[in-house]
GUFI-717442 format. One record per residue (C-alpha): x, y, z; residue in three letters; residue number from 1. Coordinates in steps of 0.05 Angstrom, whole numbers, always signed. Layout:
# residues N
SITE  X  Y  Z  ALA  NUM
...
END
This chain:
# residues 403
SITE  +2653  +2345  +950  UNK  1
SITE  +2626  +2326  +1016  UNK  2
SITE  +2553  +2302  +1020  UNK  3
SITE  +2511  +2346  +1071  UNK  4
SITE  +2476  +2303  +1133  UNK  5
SITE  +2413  +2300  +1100  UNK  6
SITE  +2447  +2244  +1040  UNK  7
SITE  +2493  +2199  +1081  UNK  8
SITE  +2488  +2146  +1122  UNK  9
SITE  +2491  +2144  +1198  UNK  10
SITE  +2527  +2093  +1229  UNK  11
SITE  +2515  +2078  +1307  UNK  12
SITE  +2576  +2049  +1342  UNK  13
SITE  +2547  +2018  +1398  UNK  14
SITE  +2559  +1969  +1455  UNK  15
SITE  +2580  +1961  +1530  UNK  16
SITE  +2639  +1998  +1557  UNK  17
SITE  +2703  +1983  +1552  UNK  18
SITE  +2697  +1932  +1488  UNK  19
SITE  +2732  +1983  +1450  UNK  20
SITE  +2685  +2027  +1413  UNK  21
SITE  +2724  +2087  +1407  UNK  22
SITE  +2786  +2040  +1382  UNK  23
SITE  +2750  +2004  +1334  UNK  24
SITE  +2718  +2072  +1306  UNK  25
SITE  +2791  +2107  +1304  UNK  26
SITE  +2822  +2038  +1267  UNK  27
SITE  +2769  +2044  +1217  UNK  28
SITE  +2774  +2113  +1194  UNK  29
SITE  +2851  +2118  +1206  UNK  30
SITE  +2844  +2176  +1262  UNK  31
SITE  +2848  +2188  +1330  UNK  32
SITE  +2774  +2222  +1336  UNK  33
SITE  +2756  +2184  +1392  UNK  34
SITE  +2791  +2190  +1465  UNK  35
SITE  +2812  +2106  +1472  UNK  36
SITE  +2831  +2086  +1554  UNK  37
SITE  +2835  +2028  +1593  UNK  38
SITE  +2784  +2065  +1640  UNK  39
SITE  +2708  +2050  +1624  UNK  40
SITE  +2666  +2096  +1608  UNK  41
SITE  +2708  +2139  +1569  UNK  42
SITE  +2667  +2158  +1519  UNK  43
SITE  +2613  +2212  +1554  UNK  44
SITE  +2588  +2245  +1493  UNK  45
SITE  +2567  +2218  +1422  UNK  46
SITE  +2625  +2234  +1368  UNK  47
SITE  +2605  +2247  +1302  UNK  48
SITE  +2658  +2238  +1252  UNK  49
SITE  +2638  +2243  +1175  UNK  50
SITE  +2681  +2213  +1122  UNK  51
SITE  +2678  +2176  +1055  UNK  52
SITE  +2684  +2095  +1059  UNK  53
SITE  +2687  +2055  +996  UNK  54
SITE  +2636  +2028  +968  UNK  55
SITE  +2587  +2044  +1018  UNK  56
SITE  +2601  +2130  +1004  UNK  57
SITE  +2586  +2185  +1052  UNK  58
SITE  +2576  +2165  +1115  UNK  59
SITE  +2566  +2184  +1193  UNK  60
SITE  +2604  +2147  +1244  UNK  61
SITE  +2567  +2159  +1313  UNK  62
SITE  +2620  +2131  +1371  UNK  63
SITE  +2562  +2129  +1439  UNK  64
SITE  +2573  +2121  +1499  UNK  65
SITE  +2563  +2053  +1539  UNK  66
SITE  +2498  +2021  +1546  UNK  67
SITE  +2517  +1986  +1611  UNK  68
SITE  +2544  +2062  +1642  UNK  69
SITE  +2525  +2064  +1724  UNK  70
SITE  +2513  +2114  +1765  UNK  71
SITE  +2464  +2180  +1755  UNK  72
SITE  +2519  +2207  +1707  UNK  73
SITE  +2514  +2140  +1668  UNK  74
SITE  +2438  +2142  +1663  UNK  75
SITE  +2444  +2207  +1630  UNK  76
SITE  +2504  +2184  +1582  UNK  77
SITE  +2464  +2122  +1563  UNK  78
SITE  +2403  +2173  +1549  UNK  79
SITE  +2450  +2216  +1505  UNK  80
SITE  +2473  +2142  +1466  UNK  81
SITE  +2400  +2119  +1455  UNK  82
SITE  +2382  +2192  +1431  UNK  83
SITE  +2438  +2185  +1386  UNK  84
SITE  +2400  +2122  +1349  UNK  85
SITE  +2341  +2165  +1327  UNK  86
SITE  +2383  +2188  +1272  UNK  87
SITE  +2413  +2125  +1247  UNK  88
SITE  +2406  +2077  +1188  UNK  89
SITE  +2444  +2026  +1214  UNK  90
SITE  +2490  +2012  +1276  UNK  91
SITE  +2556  +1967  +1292  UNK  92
SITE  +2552  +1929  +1354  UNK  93
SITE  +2617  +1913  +1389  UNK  94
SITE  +2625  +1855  +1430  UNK  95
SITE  +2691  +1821  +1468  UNK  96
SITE  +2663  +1762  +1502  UNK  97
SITE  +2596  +1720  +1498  UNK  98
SITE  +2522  +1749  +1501  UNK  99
SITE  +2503  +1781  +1568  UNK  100
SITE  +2437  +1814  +1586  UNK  101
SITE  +2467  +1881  +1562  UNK  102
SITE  +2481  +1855  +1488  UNK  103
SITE  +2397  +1832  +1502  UNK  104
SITE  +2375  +1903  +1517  UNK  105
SITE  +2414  +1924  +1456  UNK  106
SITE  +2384  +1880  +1401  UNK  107
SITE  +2314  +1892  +1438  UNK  108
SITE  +2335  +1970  +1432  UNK  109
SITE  +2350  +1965  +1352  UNK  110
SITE  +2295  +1907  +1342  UNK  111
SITE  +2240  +1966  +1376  UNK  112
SITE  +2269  +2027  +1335  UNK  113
SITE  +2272  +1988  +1273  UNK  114
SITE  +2347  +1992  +1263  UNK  115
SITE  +2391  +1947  +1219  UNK  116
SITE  +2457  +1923  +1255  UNK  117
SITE  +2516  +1880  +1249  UNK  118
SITE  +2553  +1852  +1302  UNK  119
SITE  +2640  +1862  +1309  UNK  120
SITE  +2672  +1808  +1354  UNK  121
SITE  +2730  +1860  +1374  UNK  122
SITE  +2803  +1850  +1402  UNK  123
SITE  +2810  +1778  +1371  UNK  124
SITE  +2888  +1797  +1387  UNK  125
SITE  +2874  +1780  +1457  UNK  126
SITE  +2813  +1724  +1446  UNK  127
SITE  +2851  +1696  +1396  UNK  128
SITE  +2819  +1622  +1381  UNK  129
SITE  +2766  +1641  +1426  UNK  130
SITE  +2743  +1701  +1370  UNK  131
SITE  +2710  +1647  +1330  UNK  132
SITE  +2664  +1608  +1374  UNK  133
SITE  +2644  +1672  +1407  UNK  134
SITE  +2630  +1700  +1330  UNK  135
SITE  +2577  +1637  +1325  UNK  136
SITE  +2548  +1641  +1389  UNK  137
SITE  +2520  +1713  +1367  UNK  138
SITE  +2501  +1683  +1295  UNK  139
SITE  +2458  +1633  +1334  UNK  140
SITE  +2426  +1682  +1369  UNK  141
SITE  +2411  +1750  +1339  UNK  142
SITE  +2422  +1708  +1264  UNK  143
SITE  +2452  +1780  +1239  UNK  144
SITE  +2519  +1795  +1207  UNK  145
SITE  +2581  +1788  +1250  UNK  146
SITE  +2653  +1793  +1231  UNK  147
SITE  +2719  +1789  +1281  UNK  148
SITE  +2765  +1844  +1274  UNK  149
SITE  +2831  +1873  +1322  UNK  150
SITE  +2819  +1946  +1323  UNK  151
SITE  +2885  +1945  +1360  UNK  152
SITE  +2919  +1922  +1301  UNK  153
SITE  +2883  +1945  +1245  UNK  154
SITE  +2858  +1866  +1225  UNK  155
SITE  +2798  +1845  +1201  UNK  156
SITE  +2763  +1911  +1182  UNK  157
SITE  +2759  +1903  +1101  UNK  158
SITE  +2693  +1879  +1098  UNK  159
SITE  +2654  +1929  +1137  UNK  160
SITE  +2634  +1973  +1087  UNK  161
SITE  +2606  +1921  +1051  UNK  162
SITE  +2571  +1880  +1096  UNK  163
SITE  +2543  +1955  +1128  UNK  164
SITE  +2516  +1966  +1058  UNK  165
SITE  +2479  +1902  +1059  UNK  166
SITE  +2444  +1915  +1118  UNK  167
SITE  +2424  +1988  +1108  UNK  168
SITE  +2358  +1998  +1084  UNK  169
SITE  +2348  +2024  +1006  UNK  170
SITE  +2282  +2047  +999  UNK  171
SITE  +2251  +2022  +918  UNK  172
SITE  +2253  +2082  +868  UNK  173
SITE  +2178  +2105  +855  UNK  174
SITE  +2151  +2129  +793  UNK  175
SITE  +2136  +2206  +802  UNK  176
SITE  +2075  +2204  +751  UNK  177
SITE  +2097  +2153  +697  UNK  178
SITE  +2050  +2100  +725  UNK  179
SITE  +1986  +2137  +720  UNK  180
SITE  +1993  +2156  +652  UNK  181
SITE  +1998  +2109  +589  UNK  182
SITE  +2024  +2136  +524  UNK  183
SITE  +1977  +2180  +489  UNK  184
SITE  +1942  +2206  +552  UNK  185
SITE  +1931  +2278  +562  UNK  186
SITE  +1972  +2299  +615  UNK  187
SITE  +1955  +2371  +636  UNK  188
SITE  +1989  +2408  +690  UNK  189
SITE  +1973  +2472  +729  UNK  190
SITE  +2031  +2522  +742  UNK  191
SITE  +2011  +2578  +772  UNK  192
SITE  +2057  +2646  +762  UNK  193
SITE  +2058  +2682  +826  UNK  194
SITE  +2112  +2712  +867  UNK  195
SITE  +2133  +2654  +892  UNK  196
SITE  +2150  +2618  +816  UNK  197
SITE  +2221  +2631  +799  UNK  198
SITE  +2236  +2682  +748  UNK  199
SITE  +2251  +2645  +686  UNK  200
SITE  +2242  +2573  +702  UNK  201
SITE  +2203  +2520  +732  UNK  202
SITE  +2212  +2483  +799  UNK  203
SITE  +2228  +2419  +798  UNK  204
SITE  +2172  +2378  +816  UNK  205
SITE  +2143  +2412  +749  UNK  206
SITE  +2205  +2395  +706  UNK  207
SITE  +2199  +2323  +733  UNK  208
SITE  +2126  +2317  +712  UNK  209
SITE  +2133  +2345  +643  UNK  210
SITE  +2203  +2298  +634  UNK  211
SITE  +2158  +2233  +656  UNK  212
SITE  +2100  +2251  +618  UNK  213
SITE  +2137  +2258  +553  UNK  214
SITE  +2181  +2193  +573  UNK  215
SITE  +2118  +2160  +578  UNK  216
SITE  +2097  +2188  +507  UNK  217
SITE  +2042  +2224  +538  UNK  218
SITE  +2007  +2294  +515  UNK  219
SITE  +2036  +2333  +563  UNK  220
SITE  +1993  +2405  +569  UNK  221
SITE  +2028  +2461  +613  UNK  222
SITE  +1976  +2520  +635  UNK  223
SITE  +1966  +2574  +683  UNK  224
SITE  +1903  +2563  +734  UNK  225
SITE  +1877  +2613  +703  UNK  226
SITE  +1877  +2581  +634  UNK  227
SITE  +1851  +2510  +655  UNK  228
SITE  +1781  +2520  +645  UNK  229
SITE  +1791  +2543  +573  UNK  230
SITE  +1842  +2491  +555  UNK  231
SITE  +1798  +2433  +582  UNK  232
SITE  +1730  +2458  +544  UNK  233
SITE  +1768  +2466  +477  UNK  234
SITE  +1822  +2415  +472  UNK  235
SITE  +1768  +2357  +459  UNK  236
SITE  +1810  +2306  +503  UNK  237
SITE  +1790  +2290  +570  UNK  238
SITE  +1855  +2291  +604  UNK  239
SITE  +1884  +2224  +647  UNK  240
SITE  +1905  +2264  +702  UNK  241
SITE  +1909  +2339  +717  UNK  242
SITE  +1968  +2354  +768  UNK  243
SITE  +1964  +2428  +803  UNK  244
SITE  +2005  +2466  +851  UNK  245
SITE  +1978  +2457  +916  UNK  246
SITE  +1952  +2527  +929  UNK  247
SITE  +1911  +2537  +873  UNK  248
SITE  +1880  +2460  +880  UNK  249
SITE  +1811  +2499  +903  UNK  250
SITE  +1804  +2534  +847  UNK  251
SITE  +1827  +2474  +799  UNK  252
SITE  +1774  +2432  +825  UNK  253
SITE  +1723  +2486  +815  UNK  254
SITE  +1745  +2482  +743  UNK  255
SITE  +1743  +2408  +723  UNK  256
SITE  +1695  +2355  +723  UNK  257
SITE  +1691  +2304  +783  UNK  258
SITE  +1706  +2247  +735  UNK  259
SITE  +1773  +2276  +721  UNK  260
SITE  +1833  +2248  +764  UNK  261
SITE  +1876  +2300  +804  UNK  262
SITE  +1930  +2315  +847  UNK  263
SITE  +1973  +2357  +870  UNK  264
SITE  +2048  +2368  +856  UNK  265
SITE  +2070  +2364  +932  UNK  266
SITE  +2021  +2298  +942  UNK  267
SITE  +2063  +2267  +885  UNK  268
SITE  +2127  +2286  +915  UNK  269
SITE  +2100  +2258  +984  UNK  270
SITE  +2094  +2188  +949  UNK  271
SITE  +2167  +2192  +904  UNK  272
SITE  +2205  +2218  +967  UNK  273
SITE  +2170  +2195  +1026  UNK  274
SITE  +2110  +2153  +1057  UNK  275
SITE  +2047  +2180  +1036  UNK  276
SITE  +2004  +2137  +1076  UNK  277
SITE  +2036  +2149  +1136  UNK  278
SITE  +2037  +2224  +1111  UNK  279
SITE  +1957  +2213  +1108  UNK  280
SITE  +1951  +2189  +1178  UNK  281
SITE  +1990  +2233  +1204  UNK  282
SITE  +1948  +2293  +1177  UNK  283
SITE  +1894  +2268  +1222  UNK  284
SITE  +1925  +2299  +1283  UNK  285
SITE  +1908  +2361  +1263  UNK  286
SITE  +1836  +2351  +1293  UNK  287
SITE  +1878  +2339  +1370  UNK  288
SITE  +1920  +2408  +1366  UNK  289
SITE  +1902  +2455  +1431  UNK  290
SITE  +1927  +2513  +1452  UNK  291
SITE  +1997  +2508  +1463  UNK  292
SITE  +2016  +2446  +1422  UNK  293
SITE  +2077  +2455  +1384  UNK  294
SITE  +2088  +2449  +1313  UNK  295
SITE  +2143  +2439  +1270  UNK  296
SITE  +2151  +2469  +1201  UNK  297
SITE  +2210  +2421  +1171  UNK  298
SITE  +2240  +2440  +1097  UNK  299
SITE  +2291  +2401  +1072  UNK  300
SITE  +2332  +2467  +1043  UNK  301
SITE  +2355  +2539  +1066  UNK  302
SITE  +2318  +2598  +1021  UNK  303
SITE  +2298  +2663  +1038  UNK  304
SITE  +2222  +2662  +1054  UNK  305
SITE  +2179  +2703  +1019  UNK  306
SITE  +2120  +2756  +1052  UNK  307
SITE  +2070  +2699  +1045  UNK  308
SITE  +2107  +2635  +1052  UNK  309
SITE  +2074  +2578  +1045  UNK  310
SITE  +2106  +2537  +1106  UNK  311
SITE  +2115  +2605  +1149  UNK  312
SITE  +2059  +2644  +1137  UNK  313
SITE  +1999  +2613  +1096  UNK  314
SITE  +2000  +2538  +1132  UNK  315
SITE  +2009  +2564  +1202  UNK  316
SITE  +1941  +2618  +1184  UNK  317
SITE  +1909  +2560  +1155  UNK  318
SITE  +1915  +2513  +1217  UNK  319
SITE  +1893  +2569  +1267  UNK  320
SITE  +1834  +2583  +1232  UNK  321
SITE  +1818  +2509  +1218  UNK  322
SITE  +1837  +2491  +1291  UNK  323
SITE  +1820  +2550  +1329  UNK  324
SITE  +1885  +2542  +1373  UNK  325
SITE  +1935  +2578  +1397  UNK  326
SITE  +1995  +2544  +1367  UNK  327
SITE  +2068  +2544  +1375  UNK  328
SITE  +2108  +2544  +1303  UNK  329
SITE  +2180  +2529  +1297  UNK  330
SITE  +2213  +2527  +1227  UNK  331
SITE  +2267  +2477  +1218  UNK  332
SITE  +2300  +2487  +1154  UNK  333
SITE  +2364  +2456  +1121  UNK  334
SITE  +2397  +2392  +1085  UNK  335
SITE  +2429  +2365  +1155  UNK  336
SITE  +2384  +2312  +1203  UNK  337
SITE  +2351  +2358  +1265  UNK  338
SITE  +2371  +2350  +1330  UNK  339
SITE  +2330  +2321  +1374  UNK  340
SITE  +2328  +2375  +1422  UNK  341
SITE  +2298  +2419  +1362  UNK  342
SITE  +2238  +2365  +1358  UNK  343
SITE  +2225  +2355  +1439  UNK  344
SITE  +2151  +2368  +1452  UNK  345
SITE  +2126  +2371  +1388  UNK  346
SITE  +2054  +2352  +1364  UNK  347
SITE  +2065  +2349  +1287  UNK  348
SITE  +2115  +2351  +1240  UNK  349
SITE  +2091  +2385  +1173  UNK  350
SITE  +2149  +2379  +1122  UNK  351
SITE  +2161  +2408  +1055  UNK  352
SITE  +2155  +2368  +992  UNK  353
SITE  +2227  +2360  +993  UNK  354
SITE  +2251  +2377  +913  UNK  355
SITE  +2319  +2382  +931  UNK  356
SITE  +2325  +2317  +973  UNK  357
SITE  +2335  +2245  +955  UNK  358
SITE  +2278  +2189  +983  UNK  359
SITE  +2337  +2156  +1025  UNK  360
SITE  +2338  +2227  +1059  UNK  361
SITE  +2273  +2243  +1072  UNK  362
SITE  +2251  +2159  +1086  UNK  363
SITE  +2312  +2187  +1141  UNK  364
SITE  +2268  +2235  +1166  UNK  365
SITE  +2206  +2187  +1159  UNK  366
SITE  +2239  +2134  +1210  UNK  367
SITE  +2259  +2177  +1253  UNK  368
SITE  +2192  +2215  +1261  UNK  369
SITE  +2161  +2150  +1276  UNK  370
SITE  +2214  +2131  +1333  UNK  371
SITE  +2199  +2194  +1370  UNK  372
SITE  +2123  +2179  +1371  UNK  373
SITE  +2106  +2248  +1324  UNK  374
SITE  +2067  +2242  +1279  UNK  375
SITE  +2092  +2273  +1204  UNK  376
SITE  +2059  +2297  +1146  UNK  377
SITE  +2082  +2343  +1086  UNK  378
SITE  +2051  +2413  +1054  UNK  379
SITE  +2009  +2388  +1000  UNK  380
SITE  +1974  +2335  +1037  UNK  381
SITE  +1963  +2390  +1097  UNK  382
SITE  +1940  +2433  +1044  UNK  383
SITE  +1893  +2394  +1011  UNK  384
SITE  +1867  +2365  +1072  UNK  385
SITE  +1855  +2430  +1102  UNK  386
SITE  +1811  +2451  +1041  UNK  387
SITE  +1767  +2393  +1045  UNK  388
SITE  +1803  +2360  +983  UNK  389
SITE  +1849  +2306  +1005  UNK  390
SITE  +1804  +2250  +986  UNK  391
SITE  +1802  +2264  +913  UNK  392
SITE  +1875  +2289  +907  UNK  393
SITE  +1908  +2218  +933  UNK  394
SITE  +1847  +2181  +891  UNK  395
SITE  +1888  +2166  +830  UNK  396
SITE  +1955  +2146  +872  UNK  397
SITE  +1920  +2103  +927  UNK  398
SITE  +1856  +2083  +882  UNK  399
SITE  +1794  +2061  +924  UNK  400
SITE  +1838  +2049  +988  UNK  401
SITE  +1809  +2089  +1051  UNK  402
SITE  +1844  +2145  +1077  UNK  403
END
């Protein structure tokens, strides 16, 4: 089975022209995907070619075009190779000869965006003795990983995947609720049964509470918002935490005492998946929307929305009224990275909690929000900032740290 864009890893294969990109690219995935010629500048378009590489797994191999192009048409390929970066985790810079001011502008380039890279000292068939004292000279000055390779005949390329999966960034595994809870603690968690709860079954930022809670040896206490008053009277434990859907946190608060801690179940997926400070900053922007600004509505999966969505319908409503603007809304929905084009323009990203996503994916996401300069927060923190809320639902996750 193939991984969709939004799990693998995107690999940048950059460099000047003419160094042999495209060959390199070809040699390591054992096709002809990329058009190789003696004439520079070959290359006018990024070429995406997925494929599985050991030890490293699915993968993106992005083949740009020269960073040292001329000419209008070459300003406009080298805009289409730095656009191209946005989306990756890591690149592969090719060189053939010492540093120049180009191979400069490069590490700047990935050293601004925040991107890992390694360096390939290509066509050591030709350099020969030469491969090795150009390899150091790039050690010495960028101190990153390089390795000498013949993409012409096929030498040299067994250790890329590993050194690549040194370099790429794995983002820690965060507790989901576990560390807010000690064993014995009344857990008790709101799950509201509307249209929009699956017939028969809970989502799964519910299933993951209730798994950690009883992991943790907690009491773990499943109601209806309906329910939560009467449970929390009569019960005769005050609970650790109380963890509610995000729609019905009004009405939760309403219900339990201030001294209780709470949060929502999309805040808690904003801190196992994402960045949930930067989610809390971003929020912020919401007070600079005018008429016009664009908006993007991201969700990490394809479903078929419902009458009163909650990223279509309700959190669009609930930023007019709150803003008074007249906004622009585009929905962006599926498991694959955007394309840029689909992002131009916009104000604020407002993404779903992202259940069916791994962190690596959505930290994806994260990144490359920040290199475009917009800012990007998720539903439940929207939500609960929108309802005057936010503050006590990211208490017991951030503790007395300002928002």
């Amino acid at each position: 089975m193939i991984a969709s864009g939004g799990f693998r890893k995107y690999i940048a294969i950059t460099g000047r022209r003419n160094v042999g990109k495209s060959s390199f690219m070809n040699a390591l995935i054992g096709q002809n995907v990329s058009i190789v010629s003696e004439v520079a500048g070959t290359t006018t378009d990024p070429v995406y070619k997925s494929m599985e590489l050991t030890s490293l797994g699915p993968i993106t191999f992005i083949d740009t075009p020269g960073l040292d192009d001329i000419g209008s048409l070459g300003k406009l390929r080298i805009e289409k190779a730095k656009k191209s970066l946005y989306r990756a985790d890591a690149s592969i810079l090719i060189v053939d000869s010492y540093p120049t001011e180009y191979e400069d502008k490069i590490a700047k380039l990935f050293l601004e965006m925040e991107i890992p890279f390694m360096i390939v000292v290509n066509k050591a068939d030709i350099l020969k003795d030469n491969s090795q004292e150009i390899a150091n000279s790039y050690i010495k000055k960028y101190n990153v990983p390089v390795l000498i390779v013949s993409a012409k005949e096929k030498k040299g390329l067994n250790n890329i995947a590993e050194t690549l999966k040194k370099i790429i960034p794995t983002d820690d595994e965060i507790p989901f609720l576990s560390d807010l809870i000690d064993g014995g603690d009344l857990v008790v968690l709101v799950v509201p049964i509307d249209l929009g709860a699956p017939k028969g079954r809970l989502i799964m930022p519910q299933v993951h509470a209730i798994r950690e809670g009883l992991d943790r040896e907690a009491l773990v206490l499943v109601v209806k918002e309906r329910e939560l008053r009467y449970a929390i009277e009569n019960i005769g434990i005050t609970p650790k935490l109380v963890v509610t859907d995000s729609q019905s946190v009004m009405k939760v608060v309403s219900d339990i005492p201030e001294d209780v801690p709470l949060t929502t179940f999309s805040i808690l997926e904003s801190r196992y998946r994402g960045d949930l400070q930067y989610f809390i900053e971003s929020v912020k922007e919401i007070e600079k929307l005018q008429d016009g600004d664009k908006v993007i509505i991201m969700e990490g999966c394809t479903h078929r929305p419902l009458t009163e969505d909650i990223g279509r319908v309700k959190i669009p409503r609930w930023l007019i009224n709150h803003t008074g603007a007249s906004l622009e809304f585009k929905i962006w929905a599926g498991v694959d990275m955007p394309e840029l084009e689909e992002l131009t323009g916009a104000k604020l990203i407002i993404h779903c909690g992202g259940c069916v996503m791994n962190r690596n994916a959505m930290m994806r996401r994260v990144r490359m929000s920040k290199r475009l300069g917009i800012p990007m927060t998720n539903y439940g923190v929207v939500i609960s900032y929108l309802h005057g809320v936010l503050s006590r639902a990211v208490k017991p996750l951030l503790g007395g740290e300002k928002l």
